[in-house]
Residue frames relative to the residue before (quaternion, step in Angstrom):
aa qw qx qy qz dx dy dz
X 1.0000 0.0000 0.0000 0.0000 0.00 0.00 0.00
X 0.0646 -0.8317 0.5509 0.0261 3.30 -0.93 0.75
X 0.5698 -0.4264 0.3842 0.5881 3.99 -0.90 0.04
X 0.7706 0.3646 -0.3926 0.3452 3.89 0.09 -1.06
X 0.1687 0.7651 -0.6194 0.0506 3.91 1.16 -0.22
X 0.8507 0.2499 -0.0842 0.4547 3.65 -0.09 -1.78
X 0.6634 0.4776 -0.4363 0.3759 3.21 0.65 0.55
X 0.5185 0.5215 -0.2284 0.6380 3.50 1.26 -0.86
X 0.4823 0.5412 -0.4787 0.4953 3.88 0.99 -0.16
X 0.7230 0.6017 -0.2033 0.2719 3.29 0.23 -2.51
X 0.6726 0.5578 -0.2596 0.4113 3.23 1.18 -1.99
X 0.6776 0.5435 -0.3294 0.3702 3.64 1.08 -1.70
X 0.5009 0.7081 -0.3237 0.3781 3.82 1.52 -1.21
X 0.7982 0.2462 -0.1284 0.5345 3.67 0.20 -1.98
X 0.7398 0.3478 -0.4796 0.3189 3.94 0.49 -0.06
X 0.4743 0.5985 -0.5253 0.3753 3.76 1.42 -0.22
X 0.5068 0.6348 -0.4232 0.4013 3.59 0.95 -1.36
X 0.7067 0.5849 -0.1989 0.3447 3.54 -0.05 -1.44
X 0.6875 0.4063 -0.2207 0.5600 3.40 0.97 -1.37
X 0.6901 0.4494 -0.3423 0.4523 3.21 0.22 -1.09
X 0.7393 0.3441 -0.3254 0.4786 4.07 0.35 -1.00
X 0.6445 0.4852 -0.4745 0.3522 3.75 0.80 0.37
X 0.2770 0.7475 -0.3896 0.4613 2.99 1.55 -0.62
X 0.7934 0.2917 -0.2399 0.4773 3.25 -1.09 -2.13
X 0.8188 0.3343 -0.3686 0.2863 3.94 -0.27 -0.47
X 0.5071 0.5553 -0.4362 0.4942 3.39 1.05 0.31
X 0.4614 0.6298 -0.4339 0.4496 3.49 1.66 -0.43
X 0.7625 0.4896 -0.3237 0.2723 3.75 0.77 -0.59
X 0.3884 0.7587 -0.4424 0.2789 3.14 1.87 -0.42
X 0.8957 0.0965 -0.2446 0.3585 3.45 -0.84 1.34
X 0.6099 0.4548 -0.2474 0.6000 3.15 1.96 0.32
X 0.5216 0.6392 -0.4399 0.3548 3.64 0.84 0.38
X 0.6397 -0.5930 0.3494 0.3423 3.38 -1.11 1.22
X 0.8276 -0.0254 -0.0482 0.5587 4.05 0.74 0.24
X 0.7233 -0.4245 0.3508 0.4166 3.36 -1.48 0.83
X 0.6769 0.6036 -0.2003 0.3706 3.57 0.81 -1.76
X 0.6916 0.3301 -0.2688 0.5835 3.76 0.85 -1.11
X 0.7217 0.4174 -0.4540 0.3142 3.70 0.24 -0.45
X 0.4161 0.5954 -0.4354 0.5318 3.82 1.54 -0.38
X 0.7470 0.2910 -0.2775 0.5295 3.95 0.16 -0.91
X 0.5946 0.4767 -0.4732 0.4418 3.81 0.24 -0.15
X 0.5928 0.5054 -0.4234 0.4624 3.81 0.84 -1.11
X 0.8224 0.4624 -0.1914 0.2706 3.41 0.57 -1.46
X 0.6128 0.3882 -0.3565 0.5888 3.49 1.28 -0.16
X 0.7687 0.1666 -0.4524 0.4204 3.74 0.50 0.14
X 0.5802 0.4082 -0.5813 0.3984 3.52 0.41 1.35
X 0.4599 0.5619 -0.5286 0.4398 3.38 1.12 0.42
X 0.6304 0.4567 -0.3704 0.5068 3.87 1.06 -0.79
X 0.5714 0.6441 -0.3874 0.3294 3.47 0.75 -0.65
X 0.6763 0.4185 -0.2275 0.5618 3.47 1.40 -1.47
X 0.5670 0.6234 -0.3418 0.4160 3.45 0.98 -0.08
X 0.6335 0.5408 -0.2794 0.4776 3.25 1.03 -1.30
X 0.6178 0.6616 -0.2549 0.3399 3.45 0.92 -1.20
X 0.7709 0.5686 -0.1047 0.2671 3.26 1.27 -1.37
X 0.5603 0.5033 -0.1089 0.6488 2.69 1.94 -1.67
X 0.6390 0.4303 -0.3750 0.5157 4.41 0.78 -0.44
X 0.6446 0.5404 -0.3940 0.3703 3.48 0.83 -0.85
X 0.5911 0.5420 -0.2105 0.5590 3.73 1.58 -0.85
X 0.7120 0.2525 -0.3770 0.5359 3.69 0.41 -0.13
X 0.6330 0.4881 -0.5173 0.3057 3.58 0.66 -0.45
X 0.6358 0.5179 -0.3981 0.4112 3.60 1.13 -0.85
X 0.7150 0.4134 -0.3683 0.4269 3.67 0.68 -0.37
X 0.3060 0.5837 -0.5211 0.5424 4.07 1.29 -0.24
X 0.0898 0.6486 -0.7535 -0.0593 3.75 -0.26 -1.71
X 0.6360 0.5651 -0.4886 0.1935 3.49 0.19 0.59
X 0.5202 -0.5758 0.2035 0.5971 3.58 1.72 0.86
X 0.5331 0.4981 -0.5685 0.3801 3.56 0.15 0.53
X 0.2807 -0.6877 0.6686 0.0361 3.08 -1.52 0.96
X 0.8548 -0.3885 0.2322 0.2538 3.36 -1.68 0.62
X 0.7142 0.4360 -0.2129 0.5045 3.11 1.48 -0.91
X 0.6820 0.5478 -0.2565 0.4111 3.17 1.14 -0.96
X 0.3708 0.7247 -0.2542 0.5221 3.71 2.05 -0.43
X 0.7917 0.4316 -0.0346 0.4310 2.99 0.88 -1.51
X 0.8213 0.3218 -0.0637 0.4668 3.38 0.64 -1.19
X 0.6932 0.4116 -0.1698 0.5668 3.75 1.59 -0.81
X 0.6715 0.5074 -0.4513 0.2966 3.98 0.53 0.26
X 0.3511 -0.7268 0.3676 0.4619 3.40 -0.43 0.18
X 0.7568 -0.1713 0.1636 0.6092 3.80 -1.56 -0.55
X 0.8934 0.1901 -0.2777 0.2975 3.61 -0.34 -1.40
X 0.2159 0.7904 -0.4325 0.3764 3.33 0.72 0.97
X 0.7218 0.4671 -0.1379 0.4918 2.94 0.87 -1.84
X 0.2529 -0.7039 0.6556 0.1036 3.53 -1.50 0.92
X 0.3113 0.7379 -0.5905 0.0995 3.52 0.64 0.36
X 0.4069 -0.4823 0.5306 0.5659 3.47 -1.28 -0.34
X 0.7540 -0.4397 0.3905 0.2927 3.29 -2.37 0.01
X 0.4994 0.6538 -0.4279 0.3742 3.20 1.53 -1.45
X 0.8219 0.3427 -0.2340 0.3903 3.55 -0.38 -1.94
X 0.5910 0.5263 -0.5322 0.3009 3.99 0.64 0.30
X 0.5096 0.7867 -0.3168 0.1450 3.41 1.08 -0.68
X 0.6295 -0.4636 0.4350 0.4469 3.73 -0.62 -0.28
X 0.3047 -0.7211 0.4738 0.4033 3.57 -0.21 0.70
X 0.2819 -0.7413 0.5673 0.2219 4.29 1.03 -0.27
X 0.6879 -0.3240 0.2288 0.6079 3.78 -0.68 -0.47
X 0.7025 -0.4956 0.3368 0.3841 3.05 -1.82 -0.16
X 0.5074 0.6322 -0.3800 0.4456 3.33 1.03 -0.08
X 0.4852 0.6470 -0.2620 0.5267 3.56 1.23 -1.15
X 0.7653 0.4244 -0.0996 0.4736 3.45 0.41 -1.74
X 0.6251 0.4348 -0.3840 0.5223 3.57 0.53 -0.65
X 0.7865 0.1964 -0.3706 0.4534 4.23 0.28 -0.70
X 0.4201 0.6144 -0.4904 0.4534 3.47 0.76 0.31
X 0.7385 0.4403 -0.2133 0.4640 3.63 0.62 -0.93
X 0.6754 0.4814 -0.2923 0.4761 3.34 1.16 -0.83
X 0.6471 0.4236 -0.3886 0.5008 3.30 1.05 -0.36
X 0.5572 0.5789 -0.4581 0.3802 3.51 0.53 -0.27
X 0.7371 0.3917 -0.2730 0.4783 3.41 0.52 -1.86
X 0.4736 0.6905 -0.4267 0.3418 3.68 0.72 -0.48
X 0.6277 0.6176 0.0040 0.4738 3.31 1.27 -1.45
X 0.7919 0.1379 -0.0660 0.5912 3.29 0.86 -1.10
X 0.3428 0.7573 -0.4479 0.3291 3.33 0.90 0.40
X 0.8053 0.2079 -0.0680 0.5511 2.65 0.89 -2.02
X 0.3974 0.5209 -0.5404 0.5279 4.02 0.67 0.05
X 0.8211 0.1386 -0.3732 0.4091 3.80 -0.09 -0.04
X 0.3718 0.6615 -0.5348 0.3716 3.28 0.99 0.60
X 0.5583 0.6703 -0.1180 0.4744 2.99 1.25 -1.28
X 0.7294 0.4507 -0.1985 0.4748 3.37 0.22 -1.34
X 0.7377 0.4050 -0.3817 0.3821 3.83 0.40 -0.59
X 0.6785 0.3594 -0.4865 0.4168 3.07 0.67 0.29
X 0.2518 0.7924 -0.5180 0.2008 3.97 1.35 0.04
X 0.4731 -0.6774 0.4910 0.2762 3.63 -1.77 1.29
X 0.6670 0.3718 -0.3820 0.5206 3.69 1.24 0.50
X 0.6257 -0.7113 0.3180 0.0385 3.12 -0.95 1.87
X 0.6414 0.4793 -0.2962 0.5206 3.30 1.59 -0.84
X 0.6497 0.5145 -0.3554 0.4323 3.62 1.02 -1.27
X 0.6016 0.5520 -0.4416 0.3719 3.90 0.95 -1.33
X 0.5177 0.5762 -0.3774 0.5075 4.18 1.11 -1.69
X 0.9185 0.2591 -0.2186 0.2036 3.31 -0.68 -1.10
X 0.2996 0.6425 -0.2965 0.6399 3.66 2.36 -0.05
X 0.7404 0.4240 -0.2981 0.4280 3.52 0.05 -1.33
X 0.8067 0.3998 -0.2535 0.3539 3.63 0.64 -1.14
X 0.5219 0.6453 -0.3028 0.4685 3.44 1.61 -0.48
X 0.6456 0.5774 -0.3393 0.3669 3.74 0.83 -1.30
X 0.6179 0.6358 -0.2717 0.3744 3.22 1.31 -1.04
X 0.5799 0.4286 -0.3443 0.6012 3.65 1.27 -0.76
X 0.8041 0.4252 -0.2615 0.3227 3.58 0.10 -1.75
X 0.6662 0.5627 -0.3526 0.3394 3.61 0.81 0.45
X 0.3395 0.4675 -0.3920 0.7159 3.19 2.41 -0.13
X 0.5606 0.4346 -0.6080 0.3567 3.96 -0.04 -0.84
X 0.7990 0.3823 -0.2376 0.3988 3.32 -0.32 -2.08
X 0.6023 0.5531 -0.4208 0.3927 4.12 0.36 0.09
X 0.7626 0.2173 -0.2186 0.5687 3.48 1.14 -0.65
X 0.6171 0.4263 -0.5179 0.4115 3.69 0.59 0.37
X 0.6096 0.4521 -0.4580 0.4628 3.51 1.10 0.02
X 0.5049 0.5330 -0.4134 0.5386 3.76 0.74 -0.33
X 0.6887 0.5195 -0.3024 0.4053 3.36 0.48 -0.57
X 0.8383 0.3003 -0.2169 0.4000 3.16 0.65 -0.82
X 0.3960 0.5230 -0.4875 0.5763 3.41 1.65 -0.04
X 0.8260 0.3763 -0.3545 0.2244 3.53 -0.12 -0.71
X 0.6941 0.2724 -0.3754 0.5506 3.55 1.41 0.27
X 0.6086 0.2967 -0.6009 0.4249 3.70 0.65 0.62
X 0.8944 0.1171 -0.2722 0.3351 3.39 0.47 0.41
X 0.0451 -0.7350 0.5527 -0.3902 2.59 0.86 2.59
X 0.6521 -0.2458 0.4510 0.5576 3.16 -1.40 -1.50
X 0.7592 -0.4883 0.2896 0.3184 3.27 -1.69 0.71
X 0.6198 0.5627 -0.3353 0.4322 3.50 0.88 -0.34
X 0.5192 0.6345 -0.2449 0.5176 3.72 1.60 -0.76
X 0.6863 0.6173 -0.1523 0.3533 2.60 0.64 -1.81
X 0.7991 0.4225 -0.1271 0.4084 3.58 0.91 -1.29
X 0.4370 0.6807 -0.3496 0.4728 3.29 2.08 -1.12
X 0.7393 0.5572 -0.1735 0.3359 3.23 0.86 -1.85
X 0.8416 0.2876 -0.2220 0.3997 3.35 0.93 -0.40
X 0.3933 0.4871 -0.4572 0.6317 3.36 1.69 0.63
X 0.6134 0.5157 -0.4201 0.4259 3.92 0.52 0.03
X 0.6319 0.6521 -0.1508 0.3908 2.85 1.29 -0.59
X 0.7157 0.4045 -0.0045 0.5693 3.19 1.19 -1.57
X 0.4034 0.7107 -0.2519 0.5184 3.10 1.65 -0.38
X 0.8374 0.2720 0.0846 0.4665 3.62 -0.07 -1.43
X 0.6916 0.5438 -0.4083 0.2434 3.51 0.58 -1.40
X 0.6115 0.6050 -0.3960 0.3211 3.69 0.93 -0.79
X 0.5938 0.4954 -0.3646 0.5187 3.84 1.30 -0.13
X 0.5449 0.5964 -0.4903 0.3272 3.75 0.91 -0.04
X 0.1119 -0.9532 0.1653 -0.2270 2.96 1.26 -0.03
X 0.6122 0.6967 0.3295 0.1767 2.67 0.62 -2.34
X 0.8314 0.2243 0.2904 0.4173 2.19 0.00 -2.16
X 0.7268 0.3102 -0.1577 0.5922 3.64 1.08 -0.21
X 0.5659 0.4580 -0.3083 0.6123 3.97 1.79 -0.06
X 0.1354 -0.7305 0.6510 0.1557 3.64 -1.55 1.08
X 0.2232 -0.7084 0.6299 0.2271 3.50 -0.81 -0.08
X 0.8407 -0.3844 0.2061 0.3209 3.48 -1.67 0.44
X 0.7502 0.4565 -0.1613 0.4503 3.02 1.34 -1.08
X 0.4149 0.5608 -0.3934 0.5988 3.59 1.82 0.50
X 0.7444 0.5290 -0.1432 0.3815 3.26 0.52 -1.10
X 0.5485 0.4978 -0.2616 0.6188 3.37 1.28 -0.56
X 0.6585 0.5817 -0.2378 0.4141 3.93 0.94 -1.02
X 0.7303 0.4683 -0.2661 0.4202 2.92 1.10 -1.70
X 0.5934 0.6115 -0.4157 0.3180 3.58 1.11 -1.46
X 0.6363 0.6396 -0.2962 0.3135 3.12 1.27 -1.89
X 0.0665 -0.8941 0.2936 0.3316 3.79 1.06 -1.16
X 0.0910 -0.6987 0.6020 -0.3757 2.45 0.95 2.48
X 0.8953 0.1101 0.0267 0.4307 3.88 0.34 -0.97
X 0.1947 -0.7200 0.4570 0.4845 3.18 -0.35 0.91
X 0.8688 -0.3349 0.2060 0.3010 3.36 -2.47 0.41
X 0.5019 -0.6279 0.3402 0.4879 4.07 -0.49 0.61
X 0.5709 0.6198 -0.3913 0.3699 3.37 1.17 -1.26
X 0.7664 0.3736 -0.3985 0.3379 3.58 -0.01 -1.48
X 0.4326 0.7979 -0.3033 0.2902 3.68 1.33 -0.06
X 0.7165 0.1473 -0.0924 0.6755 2.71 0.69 -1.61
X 0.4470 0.5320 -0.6172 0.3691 3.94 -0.21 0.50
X 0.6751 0.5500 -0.2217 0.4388 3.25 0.78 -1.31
X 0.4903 0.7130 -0.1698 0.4716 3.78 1.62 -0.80
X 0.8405 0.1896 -0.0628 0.5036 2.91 0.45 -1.70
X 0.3667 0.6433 -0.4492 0.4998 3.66 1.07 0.50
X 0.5363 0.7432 -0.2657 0.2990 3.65 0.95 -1.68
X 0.8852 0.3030 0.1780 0.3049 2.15 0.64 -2.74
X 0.5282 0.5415 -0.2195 0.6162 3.20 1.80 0.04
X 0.5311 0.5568 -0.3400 0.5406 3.46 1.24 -0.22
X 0.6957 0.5000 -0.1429 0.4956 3.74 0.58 -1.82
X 0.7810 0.3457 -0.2756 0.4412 3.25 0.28 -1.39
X 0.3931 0.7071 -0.4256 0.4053 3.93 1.35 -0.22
X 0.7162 0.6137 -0.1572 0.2929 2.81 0.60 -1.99
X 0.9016 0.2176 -0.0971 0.3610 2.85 0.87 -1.60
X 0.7636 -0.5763 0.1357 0.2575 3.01 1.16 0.75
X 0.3591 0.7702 -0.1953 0.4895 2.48 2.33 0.62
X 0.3676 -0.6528 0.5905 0.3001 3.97 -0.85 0.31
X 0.3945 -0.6868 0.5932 0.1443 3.49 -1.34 1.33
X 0.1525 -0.8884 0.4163 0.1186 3.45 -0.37 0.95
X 0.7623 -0.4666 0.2463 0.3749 3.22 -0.76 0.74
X 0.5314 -0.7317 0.2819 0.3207 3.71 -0.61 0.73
X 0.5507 -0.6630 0.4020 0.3090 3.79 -0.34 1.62
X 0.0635 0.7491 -0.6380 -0.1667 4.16 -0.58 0.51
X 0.8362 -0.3269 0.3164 0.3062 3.17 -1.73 0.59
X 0.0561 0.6282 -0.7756 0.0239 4.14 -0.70 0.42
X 0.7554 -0.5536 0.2953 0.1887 2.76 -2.45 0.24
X 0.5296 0.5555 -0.4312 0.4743 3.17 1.24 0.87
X 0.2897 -0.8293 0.3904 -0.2756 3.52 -1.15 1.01
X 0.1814 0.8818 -0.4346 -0.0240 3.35 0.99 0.96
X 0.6131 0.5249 -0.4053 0.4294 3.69 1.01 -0.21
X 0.6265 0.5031 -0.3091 0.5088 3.63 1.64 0.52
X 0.4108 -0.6552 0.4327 0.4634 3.35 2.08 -0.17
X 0.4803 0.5586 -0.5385 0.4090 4.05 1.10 -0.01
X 0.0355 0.6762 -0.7350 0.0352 4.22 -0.45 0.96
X 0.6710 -0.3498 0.6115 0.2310 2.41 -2.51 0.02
X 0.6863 -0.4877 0.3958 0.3667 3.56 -1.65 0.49
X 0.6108 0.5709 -0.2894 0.4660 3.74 1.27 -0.27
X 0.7168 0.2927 -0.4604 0.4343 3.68 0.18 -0.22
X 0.4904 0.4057 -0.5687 0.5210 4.11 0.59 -0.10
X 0.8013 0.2339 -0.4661 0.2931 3.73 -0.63 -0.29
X 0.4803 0.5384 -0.5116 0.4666 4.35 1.18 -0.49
X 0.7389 0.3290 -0.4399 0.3902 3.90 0.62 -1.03
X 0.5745 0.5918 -0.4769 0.3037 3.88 0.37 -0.03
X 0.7285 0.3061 -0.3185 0.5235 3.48 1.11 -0.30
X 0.5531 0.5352 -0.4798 0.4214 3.84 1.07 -0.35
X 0.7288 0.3426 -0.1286 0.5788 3.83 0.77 -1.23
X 0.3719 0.6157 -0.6758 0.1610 3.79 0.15 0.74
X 0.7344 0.6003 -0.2958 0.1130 3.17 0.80 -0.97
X 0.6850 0.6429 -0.1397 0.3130 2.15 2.03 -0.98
X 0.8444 0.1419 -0.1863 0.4819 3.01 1.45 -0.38
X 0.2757 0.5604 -0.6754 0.3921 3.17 0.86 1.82
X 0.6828 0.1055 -0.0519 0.7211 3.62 0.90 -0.60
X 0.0407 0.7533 -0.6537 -0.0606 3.41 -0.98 1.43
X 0.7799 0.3825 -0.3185 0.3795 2.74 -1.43 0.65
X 0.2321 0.7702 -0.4763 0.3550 3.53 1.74 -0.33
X 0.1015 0.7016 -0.7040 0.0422 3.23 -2.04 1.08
X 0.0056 -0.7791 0.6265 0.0234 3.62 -1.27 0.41
């Protein structure tokens, strides 16, 4: 045990998330319903990508155990990973993908609201520069989803099987655990609650809009990604993200 234990957790938590949800959207490159959305899909899941980088580059220096950011990334196995459940999922149609995303940025919106004002200097820098992307994220996945649940009846219905689809993994996203709580007291993070309050405002607001039913809050089941307990989906996304790495480690060009 060390002082950075629950922090070098937190960092491993919001930068797996990141990797793992840039991932799935790079999954759309050449399969997105227009030229236009697949340009903005690349670009919001290489903003998480540079994100992922930032928040891994910070736990690897506190690990100190010669792993780097990539090697964080590309060399751990499944129950390693601390992502959330949400961003492992199947991206389904684009409708699927669009309230999946909105719940995500929704999520990380506010957490880096939070974070810029954190009593550690590296986490507040690297929060401060992210919000700036993840507030264009969370602006067009909510447009999005107002605009196909309250499209044409086909939208409309996509939209609300995306919904029902995904929402049980939000989960998540509205539960802290000890090791938040220790953070939050610490005022590294701001408190899980004021998080997810701030969440479900978001999302009750959008899903209003668009014409969508707020569903009933998602509780906790026996899966568990901030315990490394995933779904059957993030072992098979890390076999193709981390082949390269470890058919040819260490490999450079």
């Amino acid at each position: 045990m060390t002082k950075y234990d629950d922090l070098i957790e937190y960092l491993l938590r919001v930068g797996d998330s990141a990797v793992v949800k840039g991932q799935r959207l790079c999954e759309w490159c050449g399969n997105a319903p227009a030229l236009e959305e697949e340009m903005a899909l690349m670009n919001v899941g290489l903003d998480l990508i540079g994100q992922a980088r930032n928040w891994l580059d910070y736990a690897a220096e506190l690990i100190d155990d010669g792993r780097d950011a990539d090697q964080l990334a590309y060399c751990r196995d499944e129950r390693a990973y601390r992502n959330l459940l949400l961003v492992e999922q199947p991206n389904g149609d684009f409708a699927v993908t669009m309230a999946k995303q909105f719940f995500y940025d929704a999520w990380q919106y506010h957490m880096l609201q939070g974070l810029v004002e954190s009593s550690d200097e590296r986490v507040a820098a690297i929060a401060a520069k992210a919000l700036k992307e993840v507030t264009y994220h969370l602006r067009r996945s909510s447009e999005w989803v107002q605009r196909l649940g309250d499209g044409t009846e086909e939208s409309h219905q996509r939209m609300v099987a995306g919904v029902e689809e995904v929402w049980r993994f939000t989960c998540e996203l509205t539960v802290g655990d000890e090791v938040e709580q220790r953070l939050a007291e610490a005022g590294v993070i701001p408190a899980p609650e004021a998080i997810a309050e701030a969440w479900k405002a978001t999302v009750s607001e959008v899903l209003t809009a668009a014409t969508l039913t707020v569903p009933e809050e998602a509780r906790s089941f026996y899966l568990n990604g901030r315990n490394g307990v995933h779904s059957e989906h993030l072992g098979i996304l890390l076999a193709e993200m981390q082949f390269l790495q470890r058919a040819y480690p260490n490999a450079t060009w």
